[in-house]
C-alpha positions as CSV (number, residue, x, y, z in Angstrom):
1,X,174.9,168.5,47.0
2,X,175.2,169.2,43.3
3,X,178.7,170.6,44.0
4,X,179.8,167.7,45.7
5,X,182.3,165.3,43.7
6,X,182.8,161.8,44.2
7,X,186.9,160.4,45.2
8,X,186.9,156.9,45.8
9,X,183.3,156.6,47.3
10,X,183.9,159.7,49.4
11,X,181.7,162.9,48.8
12,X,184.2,166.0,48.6
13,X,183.6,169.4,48.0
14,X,185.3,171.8,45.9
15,X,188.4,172.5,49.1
16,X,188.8,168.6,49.4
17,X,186.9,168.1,52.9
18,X,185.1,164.6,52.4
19,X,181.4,164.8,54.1
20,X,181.2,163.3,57.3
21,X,179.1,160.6,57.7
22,X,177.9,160.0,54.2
23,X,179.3,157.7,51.5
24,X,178.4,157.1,47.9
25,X,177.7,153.2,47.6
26,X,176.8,152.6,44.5
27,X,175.1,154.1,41.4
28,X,176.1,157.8,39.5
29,X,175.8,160.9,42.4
30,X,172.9,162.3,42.6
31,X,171.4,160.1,39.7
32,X,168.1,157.7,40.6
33,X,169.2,154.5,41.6
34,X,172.0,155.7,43.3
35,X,172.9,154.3,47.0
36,X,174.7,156.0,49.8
37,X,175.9,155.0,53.2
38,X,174.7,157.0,55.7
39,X,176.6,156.9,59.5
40,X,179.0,154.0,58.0
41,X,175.0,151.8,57.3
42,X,174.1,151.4,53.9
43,X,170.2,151.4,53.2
44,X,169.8,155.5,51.7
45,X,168.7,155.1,47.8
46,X,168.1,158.3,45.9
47,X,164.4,157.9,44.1
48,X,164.2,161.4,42.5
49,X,166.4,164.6,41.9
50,X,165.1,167.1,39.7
51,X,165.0,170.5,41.6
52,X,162.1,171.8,39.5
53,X,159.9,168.7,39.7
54,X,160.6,166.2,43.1
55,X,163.4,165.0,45.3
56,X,162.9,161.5,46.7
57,X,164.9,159.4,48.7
58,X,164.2,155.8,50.6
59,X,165.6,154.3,53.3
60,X,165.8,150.9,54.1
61,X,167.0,149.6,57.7
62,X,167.6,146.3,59.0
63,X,167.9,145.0,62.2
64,X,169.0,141.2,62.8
65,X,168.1,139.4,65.6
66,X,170.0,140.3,68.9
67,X,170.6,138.9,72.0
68,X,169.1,141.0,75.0
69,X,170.0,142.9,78.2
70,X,168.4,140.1,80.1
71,X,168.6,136.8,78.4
72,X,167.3,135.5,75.1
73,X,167.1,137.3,71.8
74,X,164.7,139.9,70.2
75,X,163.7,139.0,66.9
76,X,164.8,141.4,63.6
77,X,163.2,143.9,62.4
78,X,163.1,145.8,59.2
79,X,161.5,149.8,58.3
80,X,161.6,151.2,55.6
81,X,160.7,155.1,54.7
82,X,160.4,157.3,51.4
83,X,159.9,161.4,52.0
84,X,159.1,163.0,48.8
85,X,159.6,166.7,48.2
86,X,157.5,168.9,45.3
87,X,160.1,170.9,44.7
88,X,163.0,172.0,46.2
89,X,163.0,175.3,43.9
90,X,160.0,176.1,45.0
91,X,158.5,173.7,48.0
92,X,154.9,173.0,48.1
93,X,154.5,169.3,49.3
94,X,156.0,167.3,51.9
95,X,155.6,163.7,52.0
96,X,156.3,160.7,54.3
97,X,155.6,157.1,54.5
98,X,157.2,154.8,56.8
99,X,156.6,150.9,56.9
100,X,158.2,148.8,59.7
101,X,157.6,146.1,62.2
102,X,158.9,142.8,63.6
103,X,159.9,139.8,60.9
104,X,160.3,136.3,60.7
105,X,163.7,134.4,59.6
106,X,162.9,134.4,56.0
107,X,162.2,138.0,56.1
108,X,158.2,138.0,55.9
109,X,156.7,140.1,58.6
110,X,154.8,138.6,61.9
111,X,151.3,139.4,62.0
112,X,150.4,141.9,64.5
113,X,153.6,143.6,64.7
114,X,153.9,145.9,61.8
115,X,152.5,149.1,61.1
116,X,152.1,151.7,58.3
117,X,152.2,155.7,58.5
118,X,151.7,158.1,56.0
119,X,152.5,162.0,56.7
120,X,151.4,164.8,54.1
121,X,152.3,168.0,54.5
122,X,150.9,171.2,52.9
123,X,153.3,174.2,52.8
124,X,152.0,176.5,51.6
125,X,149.0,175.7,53.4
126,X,150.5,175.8,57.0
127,X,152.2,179.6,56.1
128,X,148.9,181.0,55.2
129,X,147.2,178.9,58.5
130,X,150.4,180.5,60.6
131,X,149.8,183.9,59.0
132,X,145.5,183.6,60.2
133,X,144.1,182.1,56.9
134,X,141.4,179.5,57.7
135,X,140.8,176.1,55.8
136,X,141.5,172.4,55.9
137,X,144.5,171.1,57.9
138,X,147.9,171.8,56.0
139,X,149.4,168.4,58.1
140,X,148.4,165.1,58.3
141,X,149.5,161.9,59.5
142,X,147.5,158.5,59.4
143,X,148.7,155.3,61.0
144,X,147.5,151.8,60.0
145,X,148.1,148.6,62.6
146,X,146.5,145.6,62.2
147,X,144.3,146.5,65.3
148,X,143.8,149.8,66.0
149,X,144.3,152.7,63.2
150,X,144.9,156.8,64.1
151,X,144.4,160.0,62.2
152,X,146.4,163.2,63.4
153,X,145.9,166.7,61.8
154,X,147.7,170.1,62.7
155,X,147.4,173.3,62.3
156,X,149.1,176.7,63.0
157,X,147.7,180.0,63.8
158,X,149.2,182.8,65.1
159,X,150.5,183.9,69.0
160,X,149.7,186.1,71.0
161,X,153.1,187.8,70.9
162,X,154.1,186.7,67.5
163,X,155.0,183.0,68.0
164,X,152.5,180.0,66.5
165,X,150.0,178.2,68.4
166,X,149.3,174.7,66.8
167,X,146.5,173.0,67.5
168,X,146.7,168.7,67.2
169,X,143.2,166.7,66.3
170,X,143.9,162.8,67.1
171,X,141.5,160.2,66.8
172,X,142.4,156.6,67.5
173,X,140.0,153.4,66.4
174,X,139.8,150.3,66.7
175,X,139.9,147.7,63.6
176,X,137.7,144.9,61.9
177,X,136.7,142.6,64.8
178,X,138.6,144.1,67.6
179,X,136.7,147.3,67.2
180,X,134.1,147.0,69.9
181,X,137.1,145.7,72.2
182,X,139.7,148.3,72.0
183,X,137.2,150.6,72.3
184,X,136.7,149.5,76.2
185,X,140.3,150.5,76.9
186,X,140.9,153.8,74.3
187,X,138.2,155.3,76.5
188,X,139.7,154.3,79.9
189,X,143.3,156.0,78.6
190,X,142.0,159.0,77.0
191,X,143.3,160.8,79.4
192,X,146.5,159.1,79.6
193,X,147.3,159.0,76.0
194,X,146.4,163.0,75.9
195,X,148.9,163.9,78.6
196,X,151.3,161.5,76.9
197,X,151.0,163.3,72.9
198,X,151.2,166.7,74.9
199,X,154.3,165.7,76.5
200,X,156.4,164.2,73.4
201,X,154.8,167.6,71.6
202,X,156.1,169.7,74.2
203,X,159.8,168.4,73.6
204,X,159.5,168.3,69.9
205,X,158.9,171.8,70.2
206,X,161.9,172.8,73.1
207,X,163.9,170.5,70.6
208,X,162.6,172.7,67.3
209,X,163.5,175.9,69.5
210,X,166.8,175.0,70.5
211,X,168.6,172.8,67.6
212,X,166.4,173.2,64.5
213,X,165.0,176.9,64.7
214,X,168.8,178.5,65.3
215,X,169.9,177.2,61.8
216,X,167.6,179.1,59.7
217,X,168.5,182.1,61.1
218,X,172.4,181.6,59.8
219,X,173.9,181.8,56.7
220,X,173.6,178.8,54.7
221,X,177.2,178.9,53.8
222,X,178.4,179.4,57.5
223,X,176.3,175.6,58.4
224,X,177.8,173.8,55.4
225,X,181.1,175.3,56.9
226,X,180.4,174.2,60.1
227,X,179.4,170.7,59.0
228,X,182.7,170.3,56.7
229,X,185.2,171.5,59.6
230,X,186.1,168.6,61.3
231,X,186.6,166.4,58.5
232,X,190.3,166.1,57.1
233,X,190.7,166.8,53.9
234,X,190.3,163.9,51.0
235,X,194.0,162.3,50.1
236,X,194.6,162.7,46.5
């Protein structure tokens, strides 16, 4: 990123091949404050870039109201996410939080259709757990709804044939006065919601082993390369 220049909105590197799908919108590059369009949508605004310290960024996506498949309209929706990095030199911390839900003309949200979630991440944490270390869990991710709330941890420990094994702790309550209620029905799909976590883990995983897993194994200048390829170069 830092040897990225800016021509007429367009990120370029140093051969003239503009990045594909990403657009400065406003702001200095690379400063706080600044904006970017991400996919032709604007909404990306960089919070922090200092390599040493914490690299932050927010995103903010709207959805307006739209009519549906099958008659009528859905009503907008708005989410908005900030992941925080401590540090890129040297990474330690990972953190997400991610606020969305339904909203109402003026933009307020509609009660009972929002929720919050909060991830933190421990690296160096989860390489000692991978490695056999025991302690606390080095990821966690706690969800807020105005009825029900839900704690996940994970943790990795090593294979049997040098892979990682990581086991998932989820517990799911119910809120304030609903609590005794939801309880009725969490019980009845335990099972249910058990089989369905394993699932959407299962293909996390497949998808880990065959798109994200394959990159770290090349040259970082050989992805950027690959990336940068199909866009023309910048006009001058």
């Amino acid at each position: 990123m830092e040897g990225l220049r800016v021509r007429d909105g367009a990120l370029v590197t140093g051969q003239g091949h503009a990045v594909r799908g990403l657009a400065l919108h406003a702001g200095e590059h690379l400063r706080p404050g600044a904006a970017y369009a991400v996919g032709g949508a604007e909404g990306l605004t960089l919070l922090a870039w200092d390599r040493r310290e914490e690299t932050a960024v927010r995103y903010d996506a709207v959805q307006p109201e739209q009519q549906a498949p099958g008659g009528g309209t859905t009503p907008p929706a708005r989410a908005v996410s900030e992941l925080r990095l401590r540090s890129a030199e040297r990474p330690r911390r990972l953190e997400l939080t991610l606020q969305a839900g339904l909203t109402r003309p003026d933009g307020r949200r509609r009660r009972l259709r929002w929720f919050l979630l909060r991830g933190e991440l421990d690296l160096e944490r989860w390489w000692q757990s991978a490695a056999g270390a025991t302690g606390g869990a080095p990821l966690t991710l706690r969800m807020r709804h105005p009825l029900l709330r839900a704690v996940l941890t994970a943790t990795p420990r090593p294979g049997p044939e040098g892979d990682w094994w990581v086991d998932v702790v989820t517990t799911i309550q119910g809120r304030g006065l609903v609590r005794p209620v939801a309880a009725v029905p969490l019980r009845a799909t335990r099972g249910l919601l058990r089989r369905g976590l394993g699932d959407a883990l299962g293909r996390l995983a497949e998808d880990w082993r065959a798109s994200g897993a394959p990159l770290f194994g090349r040259p970082p200048d050989e992805v950027v390369a690959e990336l940068l390829s199909p866009a023309p170069p910048a006009e001058r």
